[in-house]
N, C-alpha and C positions, 0 to 999 in steps of 0.2 A: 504494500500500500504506500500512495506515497504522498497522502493529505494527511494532518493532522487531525482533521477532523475526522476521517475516516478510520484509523487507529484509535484515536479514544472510541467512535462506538463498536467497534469491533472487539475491545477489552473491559468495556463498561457491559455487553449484551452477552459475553461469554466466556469462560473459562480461562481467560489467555494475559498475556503480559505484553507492552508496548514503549517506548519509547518516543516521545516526546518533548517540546520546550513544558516545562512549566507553569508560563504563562495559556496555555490552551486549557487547564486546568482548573481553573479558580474556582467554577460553582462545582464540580464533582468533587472536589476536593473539601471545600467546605461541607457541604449537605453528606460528606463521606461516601459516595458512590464509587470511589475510587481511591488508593493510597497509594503514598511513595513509598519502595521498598529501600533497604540499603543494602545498596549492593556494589562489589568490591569494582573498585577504578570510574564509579559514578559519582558526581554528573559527570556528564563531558564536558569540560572547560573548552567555551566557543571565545574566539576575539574578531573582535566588531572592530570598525577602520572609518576613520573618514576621508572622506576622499574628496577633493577638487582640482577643476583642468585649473595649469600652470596657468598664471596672466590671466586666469578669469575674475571679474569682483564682480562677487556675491551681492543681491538683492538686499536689502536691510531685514528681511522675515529671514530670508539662510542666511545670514550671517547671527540673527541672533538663536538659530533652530543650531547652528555648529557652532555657538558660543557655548548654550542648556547642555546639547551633546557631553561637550569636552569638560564642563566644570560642573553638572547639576545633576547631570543623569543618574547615579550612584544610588543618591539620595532614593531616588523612584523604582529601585530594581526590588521587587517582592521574593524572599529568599522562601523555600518552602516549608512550609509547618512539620507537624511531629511526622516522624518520620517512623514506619515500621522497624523493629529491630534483630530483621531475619537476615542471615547470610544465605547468598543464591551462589 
């Protein structure tokens, strides 16, 4: 499969385990329809970039969207809640 969406209900409607961001989680996670397991060499630590063409100047909304980026975003990343304590 290769939607997120499609993996959570495939592991929300049966038997089965999936991988995922995080963030596709929020209300299965809350309402408990779903948990995070801990499982060895998990998460996969993803790195994000920002990126712009050389000599281009940015718009005054992207330059403050790759200001929030680089100094604020931190702040807003949702880490996930209790976590099962099974090794797989």
């Amino acid at each position: 499969m290769t939607g997120n969406e499609a993996i959570r209900q495939a592991v929300e409607t049966g038997p089965g385990l999936g991988v995922v961001s995080i963030h596709t989680l929020e209300l299965e996670l809350e309402t408990g329809r779903l948990a995070i397991l801990d499982v060895e060499d998990f998460p996969i630590m993803r790195h994000w970039f920002v990126v712009q063409r050389k000599g281009k100047r940015l718009s005054p909304a992207a330059l403050a969207f790759k200001d929030f980026v680089l100094n604020q975003a931190e702040q807003f990343i949702r880490l996930p809640g209790p976590i099962i304590p099974e090794k797989m």
